[in-house]
VEXLUM-602501 format. One record per residue (C-alpha): residue number from 1; x, y, z. Coordinates in pm, whole numbers. Example, Ala and Ser with C-alpha at 12.3 -4.5 7.8 and 13.67 -1.06 7.14 Angstrom:
BEGIN
SITE  resi      c1      c2      c3
SITE     1    1230    -450     780
SITE     2    1367    -106     714
//
This chain:
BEGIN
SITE  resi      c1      c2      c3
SITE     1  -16753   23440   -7187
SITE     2  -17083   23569   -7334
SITE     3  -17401   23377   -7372
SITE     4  -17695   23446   -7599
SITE     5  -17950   23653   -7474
SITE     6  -18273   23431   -7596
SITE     7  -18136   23038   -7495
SITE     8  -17916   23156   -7216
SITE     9  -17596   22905   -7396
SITE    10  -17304   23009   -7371
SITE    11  -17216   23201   -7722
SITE    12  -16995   23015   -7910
SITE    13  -17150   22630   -7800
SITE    14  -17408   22614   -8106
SITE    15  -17513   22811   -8429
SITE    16  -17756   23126   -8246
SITE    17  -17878   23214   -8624
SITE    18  -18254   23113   -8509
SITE    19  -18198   23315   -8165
SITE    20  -18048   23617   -8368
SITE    21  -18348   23669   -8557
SITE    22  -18539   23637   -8298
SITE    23  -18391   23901   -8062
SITE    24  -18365   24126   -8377
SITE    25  -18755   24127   -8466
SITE    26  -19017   23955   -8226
SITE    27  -18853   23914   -7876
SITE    28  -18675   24076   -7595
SITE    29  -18364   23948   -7461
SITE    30  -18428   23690   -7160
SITE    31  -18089   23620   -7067
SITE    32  -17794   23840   -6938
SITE    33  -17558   23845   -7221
SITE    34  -17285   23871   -6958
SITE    35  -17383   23611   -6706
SITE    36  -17684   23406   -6807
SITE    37  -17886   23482   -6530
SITE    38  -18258   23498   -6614
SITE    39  -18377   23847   -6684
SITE    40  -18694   24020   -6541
SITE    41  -18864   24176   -6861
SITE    42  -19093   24446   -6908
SITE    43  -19302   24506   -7243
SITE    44  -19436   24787   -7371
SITE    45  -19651   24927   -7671
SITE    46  -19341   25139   -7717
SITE    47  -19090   24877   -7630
SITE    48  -18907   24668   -7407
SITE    49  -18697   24690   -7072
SITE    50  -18480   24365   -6969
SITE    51  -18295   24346   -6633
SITE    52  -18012   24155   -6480
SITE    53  -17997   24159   -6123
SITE    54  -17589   24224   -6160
SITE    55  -17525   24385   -6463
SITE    56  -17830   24616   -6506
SITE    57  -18116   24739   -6732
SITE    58  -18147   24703   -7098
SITE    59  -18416   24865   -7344
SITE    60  -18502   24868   -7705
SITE    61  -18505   25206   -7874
SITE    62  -18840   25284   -8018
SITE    63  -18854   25282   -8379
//
C-alpha cells in the first residue's frame, strides 16, 4: 500500500489532486510514502531533505 506524502492517507482512499500540487510546488513531503510514518524535514534555501525513520532520506533536486 502507498500513502500520500502531504495527508499521510493511504493513496487510493480520496482524490490527492490538492496534495499533488502541493508536493509538486510549495511543500516537502511530510509523510513516508511507504509507511505513513511522520517524517523529520529539513528546509533549505537550496531545498529540502525529508526522513523516515525506516525507509530513509529523501531530497528535492535544486532547480
Amino acid at each position: 500500500m502507498s500513502y500520500c506524502g502531504y495527508c499521510g492517507k493511504p493513496a487510493d482512499e480520496t482524490d490527492h489532486a490538492a496534495c499533488a500540487s502541493r508536493l509538486g510546488v510549495i511543500d516537502p513531503p511530510r509523510f513516508c510514502a511507504e509507511c505513513a510514518r511522520r517524517m523529520v524535514v529539513q528546509v533549505t534555501p537550496t531545498g529540502w531533505a525529508a526522513s523516515c525513520s525506516r525507509h530513509g532520506e529523501t531530497t528535492s533536486t535544486p532547480a
